[in-house]
N, C-alpha and C positions, 0 to 999 in steps of 0.2 A: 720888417713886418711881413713881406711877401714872403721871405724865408720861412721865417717860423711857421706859416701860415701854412707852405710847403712841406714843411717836416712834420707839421702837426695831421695836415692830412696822408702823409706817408705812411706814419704812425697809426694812422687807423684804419689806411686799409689794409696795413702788417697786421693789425690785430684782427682785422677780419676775415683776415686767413687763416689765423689761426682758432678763430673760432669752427663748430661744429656744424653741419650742413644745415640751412633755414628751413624750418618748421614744414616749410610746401613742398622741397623734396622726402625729406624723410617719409612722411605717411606713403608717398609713389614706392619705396624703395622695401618698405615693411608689406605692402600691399604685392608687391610681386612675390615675396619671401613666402606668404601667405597662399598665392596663387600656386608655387610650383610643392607647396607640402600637400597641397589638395588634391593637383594632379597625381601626387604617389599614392594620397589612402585613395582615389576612386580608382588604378589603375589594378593593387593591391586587391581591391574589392571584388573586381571585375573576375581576374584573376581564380578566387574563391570560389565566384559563384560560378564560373566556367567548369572549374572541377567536380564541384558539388553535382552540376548537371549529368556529366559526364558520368560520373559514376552512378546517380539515378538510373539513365540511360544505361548501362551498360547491366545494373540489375534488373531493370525491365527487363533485357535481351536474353539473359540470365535466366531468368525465371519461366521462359516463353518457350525457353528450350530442354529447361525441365521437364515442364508439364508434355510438351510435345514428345519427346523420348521416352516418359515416362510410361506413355501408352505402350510400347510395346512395339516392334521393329515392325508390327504386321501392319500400324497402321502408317510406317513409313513406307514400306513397299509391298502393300497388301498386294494379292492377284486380281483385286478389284479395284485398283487402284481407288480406295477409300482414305479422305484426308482424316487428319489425326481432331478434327473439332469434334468439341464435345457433343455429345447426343442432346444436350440439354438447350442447345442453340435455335432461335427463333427460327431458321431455315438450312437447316444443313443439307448439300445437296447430295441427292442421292446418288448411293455408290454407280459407278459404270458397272456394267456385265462384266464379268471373267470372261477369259477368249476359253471358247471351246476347247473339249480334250481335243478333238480331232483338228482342229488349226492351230495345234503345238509341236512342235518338234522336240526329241527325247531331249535336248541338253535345255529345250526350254519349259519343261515340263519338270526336270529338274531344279531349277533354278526358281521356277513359280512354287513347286511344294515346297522348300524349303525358306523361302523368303516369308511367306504369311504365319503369322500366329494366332491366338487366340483374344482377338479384346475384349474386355467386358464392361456395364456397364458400372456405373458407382453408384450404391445405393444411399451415401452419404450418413443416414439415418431414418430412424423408424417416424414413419410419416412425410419424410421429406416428398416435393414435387417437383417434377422437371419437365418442362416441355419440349417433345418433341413433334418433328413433320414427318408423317405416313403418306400423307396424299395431299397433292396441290391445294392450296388457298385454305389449309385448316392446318391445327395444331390441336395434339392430342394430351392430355395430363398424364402423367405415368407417376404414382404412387406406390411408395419402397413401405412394402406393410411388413418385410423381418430383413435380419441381415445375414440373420444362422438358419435356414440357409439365405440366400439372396433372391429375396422373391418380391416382383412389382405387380402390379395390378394396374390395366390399362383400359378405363371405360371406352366403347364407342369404336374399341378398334375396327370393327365389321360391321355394317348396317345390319340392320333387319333383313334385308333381303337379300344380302347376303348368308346370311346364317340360315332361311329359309332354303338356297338353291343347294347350300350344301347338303341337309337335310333330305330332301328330295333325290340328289342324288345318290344320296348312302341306302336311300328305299331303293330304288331301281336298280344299283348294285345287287341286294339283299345283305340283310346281317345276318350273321350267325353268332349262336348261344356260346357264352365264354363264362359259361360257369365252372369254377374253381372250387373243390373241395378237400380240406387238410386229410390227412389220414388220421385215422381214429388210434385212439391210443392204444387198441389193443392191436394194431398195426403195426404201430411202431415198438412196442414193448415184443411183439412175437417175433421180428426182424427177418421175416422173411423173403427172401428176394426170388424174382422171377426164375433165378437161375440158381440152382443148387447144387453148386458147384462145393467139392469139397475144398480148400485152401492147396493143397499137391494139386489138384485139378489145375486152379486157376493159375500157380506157378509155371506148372507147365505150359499152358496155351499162351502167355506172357512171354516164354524162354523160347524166341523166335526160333535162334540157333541150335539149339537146345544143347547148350554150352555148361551147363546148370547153374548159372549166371544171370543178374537179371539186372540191364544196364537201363537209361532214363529214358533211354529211345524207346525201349522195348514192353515198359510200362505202362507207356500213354498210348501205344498204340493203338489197345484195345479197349480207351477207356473211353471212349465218343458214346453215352449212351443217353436217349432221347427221355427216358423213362425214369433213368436215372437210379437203377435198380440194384446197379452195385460199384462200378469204379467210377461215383459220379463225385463233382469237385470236393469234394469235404474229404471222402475218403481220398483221393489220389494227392490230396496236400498232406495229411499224414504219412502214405506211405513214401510223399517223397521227404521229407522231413525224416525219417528213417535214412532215406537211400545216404542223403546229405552226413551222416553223421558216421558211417563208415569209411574207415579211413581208405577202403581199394573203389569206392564210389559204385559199388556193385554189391546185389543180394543175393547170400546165398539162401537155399529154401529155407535155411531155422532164422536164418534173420526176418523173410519174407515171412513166413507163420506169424512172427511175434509184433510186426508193426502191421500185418494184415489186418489179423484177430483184433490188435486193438482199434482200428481203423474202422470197423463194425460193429463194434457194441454200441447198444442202445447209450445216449447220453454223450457222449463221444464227440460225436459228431457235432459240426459247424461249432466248434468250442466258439465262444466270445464273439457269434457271429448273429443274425437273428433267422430261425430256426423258418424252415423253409414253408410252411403252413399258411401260405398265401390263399384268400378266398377270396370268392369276388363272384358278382351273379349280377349279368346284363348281357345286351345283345351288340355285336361289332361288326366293322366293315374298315376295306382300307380305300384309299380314292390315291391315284395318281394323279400329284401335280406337273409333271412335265411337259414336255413340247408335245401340243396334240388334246390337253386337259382343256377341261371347263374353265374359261377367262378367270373366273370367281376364286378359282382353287391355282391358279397363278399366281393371281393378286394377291392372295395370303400369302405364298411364299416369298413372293418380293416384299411385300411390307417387313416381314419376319427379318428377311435379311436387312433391309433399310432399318428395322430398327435396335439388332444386338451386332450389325458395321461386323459379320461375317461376311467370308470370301464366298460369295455365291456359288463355285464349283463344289465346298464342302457342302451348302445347304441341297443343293439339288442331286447329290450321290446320296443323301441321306433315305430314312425309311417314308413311304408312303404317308398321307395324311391316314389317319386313323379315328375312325366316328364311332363312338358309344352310345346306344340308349339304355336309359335308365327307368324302366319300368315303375312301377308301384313295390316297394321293399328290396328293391334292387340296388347294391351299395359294394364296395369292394374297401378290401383290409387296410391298414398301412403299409406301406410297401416305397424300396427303393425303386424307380424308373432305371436306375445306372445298375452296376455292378462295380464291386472293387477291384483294381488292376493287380491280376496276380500273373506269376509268370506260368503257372500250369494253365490258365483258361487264356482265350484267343477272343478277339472280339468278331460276332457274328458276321457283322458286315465287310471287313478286311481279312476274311477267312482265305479267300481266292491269294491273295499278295504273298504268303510264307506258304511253307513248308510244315502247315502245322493243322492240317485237319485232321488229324486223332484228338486235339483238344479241346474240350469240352469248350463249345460255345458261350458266350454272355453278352448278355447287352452293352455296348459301352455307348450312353447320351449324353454327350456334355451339359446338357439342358434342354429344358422344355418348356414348350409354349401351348398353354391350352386353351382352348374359344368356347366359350360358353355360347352356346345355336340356339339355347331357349333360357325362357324363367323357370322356376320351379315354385308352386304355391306354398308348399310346407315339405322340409327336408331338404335331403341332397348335397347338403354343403361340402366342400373340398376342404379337409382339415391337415392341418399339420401340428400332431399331436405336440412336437420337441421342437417347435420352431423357439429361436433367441432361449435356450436357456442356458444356463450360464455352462454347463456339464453336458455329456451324454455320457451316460451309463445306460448299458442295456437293460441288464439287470432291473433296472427301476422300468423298465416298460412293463413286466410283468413282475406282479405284488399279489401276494394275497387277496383272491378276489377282485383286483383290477387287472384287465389286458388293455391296453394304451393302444396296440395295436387291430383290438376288434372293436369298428365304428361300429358295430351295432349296437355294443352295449355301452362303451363309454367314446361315443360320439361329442358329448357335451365338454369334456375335460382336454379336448384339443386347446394348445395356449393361439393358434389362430383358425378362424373358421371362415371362410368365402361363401356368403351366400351366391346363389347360379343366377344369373342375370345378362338378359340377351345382347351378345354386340360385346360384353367386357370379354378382356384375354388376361391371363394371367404366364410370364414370365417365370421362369427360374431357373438357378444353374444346381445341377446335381454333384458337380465336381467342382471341386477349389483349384487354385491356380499355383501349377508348380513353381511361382516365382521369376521363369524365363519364358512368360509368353505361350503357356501348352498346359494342357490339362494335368493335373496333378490328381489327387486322394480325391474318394470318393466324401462328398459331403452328408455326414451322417444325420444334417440336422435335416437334412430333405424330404426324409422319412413322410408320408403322404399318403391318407385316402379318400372315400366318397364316402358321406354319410348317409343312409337308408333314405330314400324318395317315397315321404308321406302322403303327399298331396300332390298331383300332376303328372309328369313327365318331364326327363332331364335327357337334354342331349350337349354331347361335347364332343372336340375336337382335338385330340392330342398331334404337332406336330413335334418331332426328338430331329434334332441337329446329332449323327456321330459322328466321333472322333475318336482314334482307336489313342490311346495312353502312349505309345511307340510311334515318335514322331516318323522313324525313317518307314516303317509295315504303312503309316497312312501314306507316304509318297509314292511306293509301291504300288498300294491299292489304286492313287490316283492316276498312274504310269499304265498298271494293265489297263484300267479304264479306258485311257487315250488311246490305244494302239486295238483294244476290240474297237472301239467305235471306227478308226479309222480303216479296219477291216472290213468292218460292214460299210460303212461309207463308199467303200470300192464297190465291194458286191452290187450294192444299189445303185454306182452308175455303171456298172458294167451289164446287170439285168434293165435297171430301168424302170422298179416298178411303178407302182400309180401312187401318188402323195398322198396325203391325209386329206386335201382340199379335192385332191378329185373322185378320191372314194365317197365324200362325203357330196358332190354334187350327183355321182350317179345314184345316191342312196335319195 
């Protein structure tokens, strides 16, 4: 019996080895199984979303150096060292000073004009508003009322009493009358010019050499004329447009005749250009803002800079502020502020830098900024007859019966009208942007006058930013600049004279 007893419990616990593991282990053994697939999908997970981050991340960075680049290298390494933030920012600080021409050295006068360009603002859309900072502890609205051209409107820029001392000063200056008047059609129809010259005449005193030959040099020489009475731009684009199409690049007298003659007939002239018939009746003054100016007439120009993130050494070579009153019916035409960059005209203010004053001067203003110094009770509005439309044709300014460019009589058919209201500034750029950071084409939709002053008295402030279209003539300009002032700067400590603070104490 203890035998069997023995074999029988042998036998069962042979079969309990062969049976499968007890119920208590298993679930332990399923439960770790469980454990390490879990650990793969969260590691897996993790994994994904790490990437996912990362590449968020990396298009943020992306995009951050778009927009930054995007501005334009001027505002990577402006002369003002101005950051690339947007103007639209609740506190952007304002630009540093440019270092004087006279504390630059030639290769660093070099490397300053060519490093800044042109940035501008974005007007996004019509109506859009952006805030920006003019002056500690306030923020001003700036409202994009077109886009054709790019013009904002800025309430509040100037106080009242600011707008008043300007005033005041532009009396104690004195203004003077800038009344304009077209030529009468029996003027232009008679074509007769101050100098009655016969065509052999005018070849000859052109034919320096007197080679009988008439090369490009020797054409413009004598075409500088104030009056504009006979080789002024219209005609000398014609006749060089002749000279161009000769194949020895030289006129002889029968060529010279025949692109002369036509270069002078009535009709002719300024083809597909808007006819030079400019009018305009008010009274002007110009005021310097520079070192030694009235505090008030500073401050606009650093505001001016602070708020279109120009290199302040272009703003302060620029032209003088400029104050207009506007009487009782006193109102001026449409008219461009800029001029188009042609290679026969030269820009007036970088006339000194080239080799090129026989050529007929022109304005060149990348834009303008104007202050309205009073209200006006009835009248006077600033219109822009072609602002945003879709086209500009010339042609359609003058129609049957409508001139688009006389505010006197179709003043009301401007597509935008700025009533005058004290303390607002009105922005805008005259020239579109050649694509690499520098002024390009004149912007035609900028087209711009004053409508007749009903009721009150209107006064404004025009200041123009220039820039001459020829990046390397504007380095030049700014090169002679630095080196006269540095000459006088010598002169001045070598005489020694009296400052501007001690003239004004013995006064």
């Amino acid at each position: 019996m203890e035998n069997d007893q023995g074999d029988l419990m042998e036998q069962e616990e042979h079969e309990d080895g062969d049976k499968p593991p007890s119920s208590l282990k298993a679930p332990l053994r399923s439960t770790r199984l469980n454990i390490q697939r879990s650990n793969v999908c969260s590691r897996a997970y993790f994994v994904v979303i790490m990437v996912f981050f990362h590449v968020y991340i990396l298009n943020v960075i992306g995009l951050l150096l778009y927009v930054h680049y995007n501005n334009g290298p001027g505002d990577l390494v402006s002369g003002d060292g101005v950051s690339s933030a947007s103007v639209g920012e609740s506190e952007p600080p304002l630009p540093h000073a440019a270092p004087a021409a006279g504390d630059l050295t030639l290769h660093e006068e070099e490397d300053y004009t060519q490093s800044f360009s042109l940035p501008r603002i974005e007007g996004i859309r019509v109506g859009h508003v952006q805030q920006v900072s003019l002056v500690p502890d306030r923020t001003h609205e700036m409202r994009t009322i077109s886009l054709k051209p790019l013009l904002f409107e800025i309430p509040g820029f100037l106080s009242e009493e600011e707008g008043r001392v300007v005033v005041q000063l532009a009396q104690l200056k004195g203004l003077m009358e800038s009344q304009t008047e077209a030529p009468s059609q029996a003027q232009v129809e008679s074509n007769q010019p101050l100098l009655s010259f016969s065509t052999e005449e005018v070849f000859s005193l052109l034919d320096l050499n007197q080679d009988g030959l008439l090369q490009k040099q020797e054409i413009v020489s004598h075409s500088r004329s104030r009056d504009g009475t006979w080789l002024n731009p219209d005609n000398l684009r014609q006749i060089l447009t002749g000279l161009e199409v000769c194949p020895t690049g030289m006129l002889t007298l029968e060529d010279f005749r025949r692109v002369y003659d036509v270069s002078q007939r009535p009709g002719q002239q300024r083809s597909g250009k808007l006819l030079s018939q400019f009018k305009q009746r008010n009274k002007h003054t110009w005021l310097y803002q520079g070192s030694g100016s009235h505090h008030v007439l500073q401050t606009l120009r650093t505001r001016l800079i602070s708020l279109t993130r120009l290199p302040s050494t272009l703003v302060e070579l620029s032209e003088p502020l400029q104050v207009i009153r506007y009487d009782h019916g006193d109102f001026s035409n449409a008219h461009h502020d800029s001029s188009p960059s042609q290679s026969e005209t030269t820009c007036a203010h970088t006339r000194l830098a080239g080799n090129t004053s026989a050529l007929p001067e022109v304005s060149c203003r990348y834009l303008t900024m104007l202050f309205y110094l009073s209200s006006v009770e009835e009248g006077g509005e600033t219109t822009f007859p072609v602002a945003d439309n879709r086209t500009y044709e010339e042609q359609a300014l003058k129609q049957v019966g409508v001139d688009l460019t006389d505010t006197r009589e179709t003043c009301g058919r401007g597509n935008v009208r700025i009533k005058p209201t004290a303390g607002t500034a009105l922005l805008w750029y005259n020239h579109l942007s050649d694509g690499r950071g520098w002024m390009g084409e004149l912007d035609e939709y900028s087209l711009h006058g004053d409508c007749p002053v009903r009721r009150g008295v209107k006064w404004i402030a025009n200041s123009w930013v220039n820039v001459d279209p020829d990046h390397q003539q504007q380095a030049r300009y700014q090169r002679l600049v630095a080196q006269r002032h540095r000459a006088k700067s010598g002169m001045e400590e070598h005489y020694q004279p009296l400052s501007h603070s001690d003239l004004h104490q013995d006064l």
